[in-house]
C-alpha positions in Angstrom: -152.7 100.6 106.4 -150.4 99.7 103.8 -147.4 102.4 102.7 -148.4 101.6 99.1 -152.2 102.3 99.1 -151.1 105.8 100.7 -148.9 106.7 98.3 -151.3 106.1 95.0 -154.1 107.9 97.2 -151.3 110.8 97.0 -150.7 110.2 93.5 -154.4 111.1 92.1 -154.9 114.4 93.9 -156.1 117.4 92.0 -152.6 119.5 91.4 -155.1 122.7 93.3 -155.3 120.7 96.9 -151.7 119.8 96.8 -150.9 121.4 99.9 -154.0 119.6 101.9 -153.4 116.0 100.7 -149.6 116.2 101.7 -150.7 117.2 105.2 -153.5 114.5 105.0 -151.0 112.2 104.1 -148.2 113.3 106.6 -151.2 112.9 109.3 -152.3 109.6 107.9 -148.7 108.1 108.3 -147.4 108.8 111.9 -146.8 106.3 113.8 -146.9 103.4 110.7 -143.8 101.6 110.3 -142.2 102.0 107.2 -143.0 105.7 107.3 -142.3 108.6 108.4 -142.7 112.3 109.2 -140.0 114.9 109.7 -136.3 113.1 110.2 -134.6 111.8 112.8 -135.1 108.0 113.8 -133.0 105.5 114.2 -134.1 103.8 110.8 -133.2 107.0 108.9 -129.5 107.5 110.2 -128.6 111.1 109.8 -125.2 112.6 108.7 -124.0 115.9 109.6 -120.8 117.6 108.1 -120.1 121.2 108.4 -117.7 123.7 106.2 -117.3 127.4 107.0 -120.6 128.5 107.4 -122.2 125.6 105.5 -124.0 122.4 107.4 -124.6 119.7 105.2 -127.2 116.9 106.3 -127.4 113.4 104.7 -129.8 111.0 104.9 -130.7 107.5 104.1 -134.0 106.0 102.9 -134.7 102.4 102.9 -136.3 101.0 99.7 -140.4 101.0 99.9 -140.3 104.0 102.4 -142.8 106.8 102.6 -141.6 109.9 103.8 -142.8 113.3 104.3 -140.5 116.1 104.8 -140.5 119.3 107.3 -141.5 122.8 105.5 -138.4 124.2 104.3 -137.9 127.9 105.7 -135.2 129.0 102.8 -133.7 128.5 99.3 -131.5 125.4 99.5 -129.8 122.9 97.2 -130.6 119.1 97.1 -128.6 115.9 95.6 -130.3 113.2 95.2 -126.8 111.0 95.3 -128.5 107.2 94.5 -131.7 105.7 93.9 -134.9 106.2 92.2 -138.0 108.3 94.4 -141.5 109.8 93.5 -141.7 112.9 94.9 -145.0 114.4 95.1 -144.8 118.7 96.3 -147.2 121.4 95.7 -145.3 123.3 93.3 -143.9 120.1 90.8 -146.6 118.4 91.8 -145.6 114.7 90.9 -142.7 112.9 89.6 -139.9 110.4 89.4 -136.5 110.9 90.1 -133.6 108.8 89.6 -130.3 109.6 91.5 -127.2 110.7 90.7 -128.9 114.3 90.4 -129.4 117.8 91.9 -132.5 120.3 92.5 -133.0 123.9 93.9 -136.0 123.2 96.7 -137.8 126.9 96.9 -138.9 128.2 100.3 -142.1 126.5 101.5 -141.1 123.3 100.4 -142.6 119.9 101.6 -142.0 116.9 99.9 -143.9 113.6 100.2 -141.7 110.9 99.1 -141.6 106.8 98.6 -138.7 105.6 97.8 -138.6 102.9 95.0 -135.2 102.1 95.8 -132.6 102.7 98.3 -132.0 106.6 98.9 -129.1 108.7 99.8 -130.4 112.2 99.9 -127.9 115.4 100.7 -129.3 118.9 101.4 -126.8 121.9 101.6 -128.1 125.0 104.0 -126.2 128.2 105.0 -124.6 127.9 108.7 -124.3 131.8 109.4 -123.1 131.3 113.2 -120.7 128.2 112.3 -123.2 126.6 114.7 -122.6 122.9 115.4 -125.7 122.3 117.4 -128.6 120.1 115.0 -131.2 121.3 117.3 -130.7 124.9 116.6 -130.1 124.1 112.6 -133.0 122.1 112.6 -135.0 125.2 114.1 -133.1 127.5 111.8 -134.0 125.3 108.3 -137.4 124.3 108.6 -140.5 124.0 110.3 -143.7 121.7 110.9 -146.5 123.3 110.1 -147.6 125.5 106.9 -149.0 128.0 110.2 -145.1 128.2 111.5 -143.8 128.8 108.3 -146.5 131.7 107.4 -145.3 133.5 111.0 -141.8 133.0 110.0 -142.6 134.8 106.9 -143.8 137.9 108.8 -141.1 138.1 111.0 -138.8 137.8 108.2 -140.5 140.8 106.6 -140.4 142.8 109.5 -136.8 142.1 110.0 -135.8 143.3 106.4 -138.1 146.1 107.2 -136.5 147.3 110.3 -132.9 146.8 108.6 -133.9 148.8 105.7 -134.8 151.5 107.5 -132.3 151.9 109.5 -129.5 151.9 107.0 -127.3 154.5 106.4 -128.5 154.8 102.7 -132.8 154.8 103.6 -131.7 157.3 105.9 -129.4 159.2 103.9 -132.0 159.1 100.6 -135.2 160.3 103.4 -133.2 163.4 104.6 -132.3 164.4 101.1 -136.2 163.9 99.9 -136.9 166.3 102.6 -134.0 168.6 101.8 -135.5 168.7 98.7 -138.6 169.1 99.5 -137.7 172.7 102.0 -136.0 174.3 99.3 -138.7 174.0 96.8 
């Protein structure tokens, strides 16, 4: 299987299966050299650099790679810093990119990219516990399957539910409403 009749297979997909023909693709790939899925191999040298509660992760692409990204778990800027890509996602569906640039990658993001040229790709992601452990960041950014990401987004919600009601102001605002609602 050759990385190049994958990526045009990607290339004609209806904009409505987006979401299917990246995982078809990401399953299609694994174990072909020249491709891969996720990060971390020896032919995709990683680097990590950290700032008060930022981590920074860099990575480099070699020219004619395919690569299909992890599901992104939050809001997160990108740069690509050199070389041109075509990036396939289900939400800009397809296009080419040309480095030096930067992008805004929305939760739920997976990318399916070759790389025409050379690539040095930086992403930026918030580091609340000043962590320095990649395995715990790694768990903390993204996730591998559209099924993890839709249970993260449930626990999320709960979370943000159980903190809202249980701050001072929701509990302030419910014993005022029913204050209120005595004296009338």
């Amino acid at each position: 299987m050759e990385v190049q009749t994958q990526h045009k297979d990607l290339s004609t997909t209806e904009k409505n299966d987006a979401r299917e023909a990246i995982v078809s693709l990401e399953e299609a790939i694994k174990g072909v050299d020249g491709c891969i899925v996720g990060t971390g191999s020896d032919r995709y040298p990683l680097k990590h650099s950290f700032a008060n509660n930022i981590y920074v992760r860099e990575i480099f692409i070699p020219a004619g790679d395919l690569v299909v990204g992890q599901i992104h778990k939050h809001e997160h800027p990108n740069f690509l810093m050199s070389g041109t890509v075509r990036m396939y996602t289900e939400d800009n569906d397809y296009e080419t990119i040309t480095g030096p640039c930067s992008m805004i990658s929305s939760p739920g993001t997976k990318r399916a990219l070759f790389a025409e040229t050379d690539l040095v790709w930086i992403t930026v992601h918030n580091n609340p516990n000043d962590t320095r452990d990649i395995d715990e960041l790694e768990e903390s950014i993204a996730v591998s399957t559209y099924g993890e990401y839709e249970e993260f987004k449930k626990e999320r919600e709960k979370l943000l539910e159980y903190k809202k009601k249980n701050s001072l102001r929701y509990r302030l605002t419910n014993r005022l409403i029913k204050f209120l609602e005595v004296c009338q």
